[in-house]
VOTITOR-503460 format. One record per atom (N, C-alpha, C, CB): atom name; x, y, z. Coordinates in steps of 0.001 Angstrom, whole numbers. Last residue first. Glycine has a CB too. Layout:
BEGIN
{"CA" {X Y Z}}
...
END
This chain:
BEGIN
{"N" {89675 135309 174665}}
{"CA" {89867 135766 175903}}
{"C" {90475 135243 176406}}
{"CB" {89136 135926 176556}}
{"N" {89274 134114 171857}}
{"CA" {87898 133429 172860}}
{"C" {88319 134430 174738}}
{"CB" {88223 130747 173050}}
{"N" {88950 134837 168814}}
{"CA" {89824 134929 169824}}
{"C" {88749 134978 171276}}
{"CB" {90852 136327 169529}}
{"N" {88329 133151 166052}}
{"CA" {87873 133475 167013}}
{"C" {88679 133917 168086}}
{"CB" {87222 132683 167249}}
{"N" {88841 134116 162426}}
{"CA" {89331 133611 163630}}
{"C" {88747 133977 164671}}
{"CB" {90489 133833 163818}}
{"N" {86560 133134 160169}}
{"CA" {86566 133759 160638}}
{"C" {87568 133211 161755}}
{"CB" {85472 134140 160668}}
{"N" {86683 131952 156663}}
{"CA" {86580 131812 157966}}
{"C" {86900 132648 158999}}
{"CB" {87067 130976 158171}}
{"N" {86986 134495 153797}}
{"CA" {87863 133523 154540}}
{"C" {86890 133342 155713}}
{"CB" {89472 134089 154972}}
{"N" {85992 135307 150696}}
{"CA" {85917 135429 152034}}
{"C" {86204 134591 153128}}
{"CB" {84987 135679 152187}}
{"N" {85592 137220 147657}}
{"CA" {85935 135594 148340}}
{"C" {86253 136121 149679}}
{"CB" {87438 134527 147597}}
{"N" {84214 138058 144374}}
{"CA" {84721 138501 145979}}
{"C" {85163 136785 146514}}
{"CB" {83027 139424 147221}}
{"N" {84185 140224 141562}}
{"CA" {83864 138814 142151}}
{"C" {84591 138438 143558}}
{"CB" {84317 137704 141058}}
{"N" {84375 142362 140080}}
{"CA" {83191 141894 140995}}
{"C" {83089 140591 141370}}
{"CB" {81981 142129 140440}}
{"N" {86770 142645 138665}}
{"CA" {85911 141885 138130}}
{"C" {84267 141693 139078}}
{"CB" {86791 140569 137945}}
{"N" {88431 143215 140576}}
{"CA" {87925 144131 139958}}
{"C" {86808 143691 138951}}
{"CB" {88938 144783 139427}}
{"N" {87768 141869 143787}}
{"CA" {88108 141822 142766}}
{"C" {87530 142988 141523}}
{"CB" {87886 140575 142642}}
{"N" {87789 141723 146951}}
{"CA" {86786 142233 145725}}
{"C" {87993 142356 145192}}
{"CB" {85634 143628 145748}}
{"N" {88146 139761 149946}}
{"CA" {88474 140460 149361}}
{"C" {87427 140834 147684}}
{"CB" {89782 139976 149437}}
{"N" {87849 139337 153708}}
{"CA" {87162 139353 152412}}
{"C" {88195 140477 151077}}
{"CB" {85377 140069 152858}}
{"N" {88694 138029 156475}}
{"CA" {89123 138404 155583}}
{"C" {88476 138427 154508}}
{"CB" {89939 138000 155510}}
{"N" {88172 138142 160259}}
{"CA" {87857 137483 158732}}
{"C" {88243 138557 157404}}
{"CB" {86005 137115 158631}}
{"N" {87886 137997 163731}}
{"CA" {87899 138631 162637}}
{"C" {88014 137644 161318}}
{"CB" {88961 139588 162778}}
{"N" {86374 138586 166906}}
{"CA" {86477 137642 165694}}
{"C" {86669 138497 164803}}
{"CB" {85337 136726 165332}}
{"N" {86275 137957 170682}}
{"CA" {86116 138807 169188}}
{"C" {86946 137829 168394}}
{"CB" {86821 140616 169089}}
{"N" {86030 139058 174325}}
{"CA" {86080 137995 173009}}
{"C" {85828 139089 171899}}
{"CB" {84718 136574 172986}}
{"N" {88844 141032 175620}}
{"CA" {87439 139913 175644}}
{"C" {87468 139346 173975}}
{"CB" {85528 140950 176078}}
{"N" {89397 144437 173972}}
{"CA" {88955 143551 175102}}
{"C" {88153 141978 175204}}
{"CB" {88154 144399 175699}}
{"N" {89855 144535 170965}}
{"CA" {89632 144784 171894}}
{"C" {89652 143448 173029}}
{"CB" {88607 145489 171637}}
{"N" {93073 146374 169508}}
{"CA" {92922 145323 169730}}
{"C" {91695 145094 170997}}
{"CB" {94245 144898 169902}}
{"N" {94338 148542 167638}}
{"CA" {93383 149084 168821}}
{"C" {92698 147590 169069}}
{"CB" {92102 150533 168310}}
{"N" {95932 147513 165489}}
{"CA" {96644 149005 166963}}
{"C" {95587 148934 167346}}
{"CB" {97226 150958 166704}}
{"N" {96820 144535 164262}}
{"CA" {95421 145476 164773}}
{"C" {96004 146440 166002}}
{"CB" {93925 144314 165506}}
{"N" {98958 144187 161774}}
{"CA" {98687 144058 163772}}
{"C" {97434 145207 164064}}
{"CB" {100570 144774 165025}}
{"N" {99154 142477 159081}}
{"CA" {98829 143236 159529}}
{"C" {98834 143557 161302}}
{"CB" {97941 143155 158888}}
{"N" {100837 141661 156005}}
{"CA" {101355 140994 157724}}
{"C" {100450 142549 157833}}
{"CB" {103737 140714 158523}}
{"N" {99850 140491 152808}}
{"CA" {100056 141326 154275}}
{"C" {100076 141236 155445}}
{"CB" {99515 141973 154497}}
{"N" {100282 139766 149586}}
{"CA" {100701 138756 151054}}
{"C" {100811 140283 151367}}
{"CB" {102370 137339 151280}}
{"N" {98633 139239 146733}}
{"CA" {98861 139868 147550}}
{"C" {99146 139511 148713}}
{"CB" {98239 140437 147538}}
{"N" {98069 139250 143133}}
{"CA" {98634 138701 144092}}
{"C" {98903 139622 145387}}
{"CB" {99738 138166 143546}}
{"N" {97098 140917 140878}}
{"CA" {96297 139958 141469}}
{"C" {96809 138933 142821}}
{"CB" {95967 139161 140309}}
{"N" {96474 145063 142012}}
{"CA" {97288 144010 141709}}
{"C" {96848 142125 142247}}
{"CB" {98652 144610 142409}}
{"N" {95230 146670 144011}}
{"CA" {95451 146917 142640}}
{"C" {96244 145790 141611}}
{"CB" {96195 148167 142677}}
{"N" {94677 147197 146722}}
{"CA" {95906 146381 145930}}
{"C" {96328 146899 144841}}
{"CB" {95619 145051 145498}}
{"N" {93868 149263 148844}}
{"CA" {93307 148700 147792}}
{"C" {94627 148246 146839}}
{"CB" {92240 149748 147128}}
{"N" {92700 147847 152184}}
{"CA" {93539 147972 151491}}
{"C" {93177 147982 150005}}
{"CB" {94315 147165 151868}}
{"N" {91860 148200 155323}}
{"CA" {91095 148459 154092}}
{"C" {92438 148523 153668}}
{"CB" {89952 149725 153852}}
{"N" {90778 147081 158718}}
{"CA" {92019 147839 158031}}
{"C" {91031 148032 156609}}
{"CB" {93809 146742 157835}}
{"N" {87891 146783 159822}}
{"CA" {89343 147258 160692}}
{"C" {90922 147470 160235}}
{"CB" {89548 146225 161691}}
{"N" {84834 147097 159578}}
{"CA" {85945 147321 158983}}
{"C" {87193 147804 159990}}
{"CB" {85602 148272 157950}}
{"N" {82942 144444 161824}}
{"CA" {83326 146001 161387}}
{"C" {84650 146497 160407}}
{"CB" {83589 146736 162759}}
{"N" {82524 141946 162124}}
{"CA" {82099 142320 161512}}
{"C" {82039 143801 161143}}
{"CB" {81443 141801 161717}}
{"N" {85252 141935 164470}}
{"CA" {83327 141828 164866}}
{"C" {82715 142620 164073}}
{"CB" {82699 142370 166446}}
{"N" {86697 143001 161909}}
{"CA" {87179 142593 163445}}
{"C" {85499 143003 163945}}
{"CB" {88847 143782 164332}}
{"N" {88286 142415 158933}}
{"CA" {86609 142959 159410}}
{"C" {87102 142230 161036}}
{"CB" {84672 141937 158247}}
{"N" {90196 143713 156207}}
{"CA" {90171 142423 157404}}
{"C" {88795 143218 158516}}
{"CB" {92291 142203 158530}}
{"N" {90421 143663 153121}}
{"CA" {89586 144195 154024}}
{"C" {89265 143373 155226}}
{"CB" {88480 144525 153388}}
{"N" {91077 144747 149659}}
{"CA" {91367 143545 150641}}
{"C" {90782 144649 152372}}
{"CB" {93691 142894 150486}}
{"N" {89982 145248 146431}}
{"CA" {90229 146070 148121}}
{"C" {89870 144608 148907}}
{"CB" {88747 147795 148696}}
{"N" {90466 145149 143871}}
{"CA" {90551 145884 143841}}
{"C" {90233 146601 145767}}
{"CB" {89934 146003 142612}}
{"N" {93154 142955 142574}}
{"CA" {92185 143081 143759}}
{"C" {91730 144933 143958}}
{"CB" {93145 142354 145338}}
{"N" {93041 141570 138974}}
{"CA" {93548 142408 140125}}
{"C" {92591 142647 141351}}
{"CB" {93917 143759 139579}}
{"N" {92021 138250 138554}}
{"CA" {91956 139360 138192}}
{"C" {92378 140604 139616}}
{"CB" {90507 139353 137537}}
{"N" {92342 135613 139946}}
{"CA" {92696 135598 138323}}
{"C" {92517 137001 137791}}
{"CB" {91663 134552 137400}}
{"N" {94511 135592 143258}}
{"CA" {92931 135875 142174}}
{"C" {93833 135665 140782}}
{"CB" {91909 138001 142265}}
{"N" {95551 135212 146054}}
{"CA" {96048 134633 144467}}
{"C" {94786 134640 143885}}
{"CB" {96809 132965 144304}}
{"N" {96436 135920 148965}}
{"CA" {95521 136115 147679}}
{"C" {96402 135892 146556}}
{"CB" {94819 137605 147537}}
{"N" {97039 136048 152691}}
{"CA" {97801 135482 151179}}
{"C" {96710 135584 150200}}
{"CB" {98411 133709 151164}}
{"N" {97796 137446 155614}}
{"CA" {96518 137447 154712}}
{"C" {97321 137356 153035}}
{"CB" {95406 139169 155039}}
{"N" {98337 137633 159276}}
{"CA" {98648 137111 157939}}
{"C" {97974 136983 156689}}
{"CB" {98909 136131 158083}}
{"N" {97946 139966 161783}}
{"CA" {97310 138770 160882}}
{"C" {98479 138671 159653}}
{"CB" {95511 139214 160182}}
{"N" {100904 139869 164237}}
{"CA" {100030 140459 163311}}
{"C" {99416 139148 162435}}
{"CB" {100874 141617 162381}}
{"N" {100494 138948 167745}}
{"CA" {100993 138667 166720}}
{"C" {100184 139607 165266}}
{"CB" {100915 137094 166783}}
{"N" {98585 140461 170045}}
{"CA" {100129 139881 169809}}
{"C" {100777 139296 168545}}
{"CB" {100310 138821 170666}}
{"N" {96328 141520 169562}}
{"CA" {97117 142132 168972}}
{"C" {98828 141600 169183}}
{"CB" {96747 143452 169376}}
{"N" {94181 139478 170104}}
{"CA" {94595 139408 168561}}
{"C" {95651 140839 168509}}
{"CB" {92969 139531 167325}}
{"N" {95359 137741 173223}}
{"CA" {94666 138694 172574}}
{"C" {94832 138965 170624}}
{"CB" {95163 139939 173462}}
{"N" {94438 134107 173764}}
{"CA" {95025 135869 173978}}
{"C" {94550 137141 173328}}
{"CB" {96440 136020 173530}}
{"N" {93477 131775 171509}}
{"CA" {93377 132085 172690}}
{"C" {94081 133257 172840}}
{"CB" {93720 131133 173475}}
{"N" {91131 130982 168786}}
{"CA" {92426 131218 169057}}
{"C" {92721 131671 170853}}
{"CB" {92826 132416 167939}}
{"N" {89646 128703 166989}}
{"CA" {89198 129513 168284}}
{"C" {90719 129687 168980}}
{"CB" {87923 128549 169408}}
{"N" {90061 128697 163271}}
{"CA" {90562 127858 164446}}
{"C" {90033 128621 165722}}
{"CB" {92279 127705 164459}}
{"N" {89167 129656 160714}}
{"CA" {88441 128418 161424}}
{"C" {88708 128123 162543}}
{"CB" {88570 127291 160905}}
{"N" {92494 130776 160071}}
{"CA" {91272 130964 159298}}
{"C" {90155 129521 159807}}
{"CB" {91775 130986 157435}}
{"N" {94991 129622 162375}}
{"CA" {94249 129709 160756}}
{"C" {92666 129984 160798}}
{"CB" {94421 128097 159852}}
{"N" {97536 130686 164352}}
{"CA" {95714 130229 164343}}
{"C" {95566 130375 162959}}
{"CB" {94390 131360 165281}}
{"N" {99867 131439 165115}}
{"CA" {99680 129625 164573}}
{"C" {98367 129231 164431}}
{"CB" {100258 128409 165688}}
{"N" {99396 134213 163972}}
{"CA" {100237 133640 164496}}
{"C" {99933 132093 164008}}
{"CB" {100243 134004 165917}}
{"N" {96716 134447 162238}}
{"CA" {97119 135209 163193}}
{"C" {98086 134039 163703}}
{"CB" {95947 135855 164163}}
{"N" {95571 134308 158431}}
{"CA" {96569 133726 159650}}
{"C" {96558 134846 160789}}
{"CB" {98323 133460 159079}}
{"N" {94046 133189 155289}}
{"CA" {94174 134140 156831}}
{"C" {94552 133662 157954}}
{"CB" {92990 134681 157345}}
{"N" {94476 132975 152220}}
{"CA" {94894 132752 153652}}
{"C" {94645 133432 154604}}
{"CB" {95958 132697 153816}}
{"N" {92563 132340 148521}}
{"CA" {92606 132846 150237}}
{"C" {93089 132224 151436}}
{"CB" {91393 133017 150721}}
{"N" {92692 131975 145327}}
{"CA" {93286 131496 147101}}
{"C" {93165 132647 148042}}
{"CB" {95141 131052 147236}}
{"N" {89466 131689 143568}}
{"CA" {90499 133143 144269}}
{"C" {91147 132293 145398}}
{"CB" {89432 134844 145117}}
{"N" {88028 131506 140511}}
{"CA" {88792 130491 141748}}
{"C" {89718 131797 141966}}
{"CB" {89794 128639 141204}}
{"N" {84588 132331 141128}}
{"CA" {85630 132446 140712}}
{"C" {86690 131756 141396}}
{"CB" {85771 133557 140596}}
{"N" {82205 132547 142696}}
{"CA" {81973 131935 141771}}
{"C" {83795 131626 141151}}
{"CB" {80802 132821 140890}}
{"N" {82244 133665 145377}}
{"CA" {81421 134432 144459}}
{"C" {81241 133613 143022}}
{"CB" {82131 135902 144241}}
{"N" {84108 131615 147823}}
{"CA" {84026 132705 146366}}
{"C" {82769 132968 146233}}
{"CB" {84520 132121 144825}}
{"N" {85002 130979 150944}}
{"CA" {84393 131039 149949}}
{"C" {84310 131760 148769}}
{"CB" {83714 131053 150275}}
{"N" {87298 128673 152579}}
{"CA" {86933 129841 152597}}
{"C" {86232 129825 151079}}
{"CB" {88137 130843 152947}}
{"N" {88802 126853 155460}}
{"CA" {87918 127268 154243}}
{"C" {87654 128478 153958}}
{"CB" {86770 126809 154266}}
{"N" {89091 125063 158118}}
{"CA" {90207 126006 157406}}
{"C" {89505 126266 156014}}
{"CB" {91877 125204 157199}}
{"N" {87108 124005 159621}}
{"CA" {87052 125406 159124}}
{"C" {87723 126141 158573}}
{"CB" {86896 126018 159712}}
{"N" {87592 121569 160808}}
{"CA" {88224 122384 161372}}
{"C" {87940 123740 161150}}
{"CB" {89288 122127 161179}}
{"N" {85694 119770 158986}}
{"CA" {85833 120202 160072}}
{"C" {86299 120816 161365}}
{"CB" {85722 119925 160057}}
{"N" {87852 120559 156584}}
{"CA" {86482 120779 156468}}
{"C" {85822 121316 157794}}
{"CB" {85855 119511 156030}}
{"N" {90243 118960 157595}}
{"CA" {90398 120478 157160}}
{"C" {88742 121341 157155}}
{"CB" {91167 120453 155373}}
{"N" {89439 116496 157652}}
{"CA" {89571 117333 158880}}
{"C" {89586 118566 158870}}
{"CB" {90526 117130 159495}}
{"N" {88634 116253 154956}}
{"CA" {87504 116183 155504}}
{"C" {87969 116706 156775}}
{"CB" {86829 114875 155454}}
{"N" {91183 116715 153834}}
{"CA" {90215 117544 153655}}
{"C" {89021 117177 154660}}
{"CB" {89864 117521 152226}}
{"N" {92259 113809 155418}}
{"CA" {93192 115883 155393}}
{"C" {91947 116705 154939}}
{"CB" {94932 116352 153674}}
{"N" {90939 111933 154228}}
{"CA" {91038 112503 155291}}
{"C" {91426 113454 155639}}
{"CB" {91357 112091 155780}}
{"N" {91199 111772 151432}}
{"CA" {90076 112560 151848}}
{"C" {90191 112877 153191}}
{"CB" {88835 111930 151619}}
{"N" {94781 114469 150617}}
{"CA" {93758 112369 150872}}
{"C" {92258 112962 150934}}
{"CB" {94152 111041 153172}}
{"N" {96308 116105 150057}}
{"CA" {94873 116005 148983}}
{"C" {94203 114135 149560}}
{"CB" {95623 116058 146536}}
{"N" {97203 117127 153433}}
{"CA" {97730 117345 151889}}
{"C" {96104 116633 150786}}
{"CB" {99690 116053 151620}}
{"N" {96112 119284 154800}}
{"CA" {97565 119213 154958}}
{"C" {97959 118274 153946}}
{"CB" {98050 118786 156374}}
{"N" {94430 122027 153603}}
{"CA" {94290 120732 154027}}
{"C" {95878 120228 154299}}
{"CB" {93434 119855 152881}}
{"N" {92230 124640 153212}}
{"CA" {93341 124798 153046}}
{"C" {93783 123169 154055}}
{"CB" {93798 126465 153501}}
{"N" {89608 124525 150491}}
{"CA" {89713 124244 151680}}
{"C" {91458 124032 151886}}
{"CB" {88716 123003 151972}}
{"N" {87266 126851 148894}}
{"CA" {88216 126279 149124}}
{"C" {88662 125558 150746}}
{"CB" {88960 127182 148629}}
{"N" {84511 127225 146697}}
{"CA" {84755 127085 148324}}
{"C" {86222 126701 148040}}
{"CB" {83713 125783 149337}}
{"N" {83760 128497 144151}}
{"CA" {82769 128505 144991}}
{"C" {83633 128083 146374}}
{"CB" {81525 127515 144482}}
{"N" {85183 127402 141782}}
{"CA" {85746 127674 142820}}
{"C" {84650 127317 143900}}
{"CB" {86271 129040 142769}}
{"N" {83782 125752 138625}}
{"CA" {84270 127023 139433}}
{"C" {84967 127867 140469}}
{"CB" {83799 127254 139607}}
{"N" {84921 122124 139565}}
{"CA" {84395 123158 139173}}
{"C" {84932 124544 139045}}
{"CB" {83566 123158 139769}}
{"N" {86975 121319 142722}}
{"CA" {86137 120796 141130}}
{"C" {85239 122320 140891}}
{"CB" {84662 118959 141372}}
{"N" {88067 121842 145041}}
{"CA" {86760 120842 145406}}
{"C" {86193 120708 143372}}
{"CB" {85110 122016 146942}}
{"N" {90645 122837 145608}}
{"CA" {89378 123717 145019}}
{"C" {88028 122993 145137}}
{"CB" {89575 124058 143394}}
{"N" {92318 123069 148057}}
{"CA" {91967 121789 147648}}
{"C" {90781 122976 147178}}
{"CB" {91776 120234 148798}}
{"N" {95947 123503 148977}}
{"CA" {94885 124001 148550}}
{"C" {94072 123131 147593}}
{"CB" {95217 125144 148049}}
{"N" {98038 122467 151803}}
{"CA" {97786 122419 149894}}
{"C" {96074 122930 149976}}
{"CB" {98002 120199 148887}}
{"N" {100853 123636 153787}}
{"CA" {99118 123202 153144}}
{"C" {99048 123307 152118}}
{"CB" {97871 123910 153457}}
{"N" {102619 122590 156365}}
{"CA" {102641 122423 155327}}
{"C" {101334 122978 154936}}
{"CB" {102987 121232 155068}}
{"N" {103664 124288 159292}}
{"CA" {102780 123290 158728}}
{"C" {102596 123587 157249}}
{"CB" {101420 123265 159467}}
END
């Protein structure tokens, strides 16, 4: 699936990942949850597990496929950080403003759970993806 990245105007503050710029594609994109937020700055953020995006209630377990995680900041990253039921579950520090990582969670749990992608910038300015649900 195709996506275009829709900044909404201004600063950044939210993005939404849409299948292309009508209002309908964003407004489904909206209500789907493919989004994600800034700190003020325009930062792209992707987060993928297999064919689930960033918003979607995924089904199996999250260690069959690895996450997917795309960044395009205006200043180097100084730590990318995928959070699995709000706990730290990898940590990366980039150092650099572009970044694509295929990750596979080795201790994948049981039942339901959710993870999400935040990243910091060296600039202090952060952005944070939707959360995937994996429902069991």
């Amino acid at each position: 699936m195709e996506l275009t990245l829709y900044w909404g105007g201004g600063r950044g503050r939210a993005g939404v990942w849409a299948q292309d710029l009508t209002r309908e594609a964003i407004f489904a994109a909206v209500g789907a949850r493919h989004t994600f937020g800034t700190s003020g700055t325009k930062i792209a953020l992707l987060f993928r597990h297999g064919e689930s995006m960033m918003g979607d209630k995924a089904r199996g377990r999250p260690g069959t496929d690895p996450f997917h995680v795309r960044v395009v900041a205006l200043q180097p990253l100084r730590e990318l950080v995928i959070f699995r039921n709000n706990e730290v579950a990898h940590r990366l520090a980039p150092g650099k403003p572009e970044v694509a990582l295929d990750w596979r969670d080795p201790d994948p749990p049981e039942g339901r759970a959710w993870y999400y992608a935040r990243v910091h910038c060296e600039d202090n300015e952060l952005a944070w993806s939707s959360p995937i649900w994996f429902l069991a």
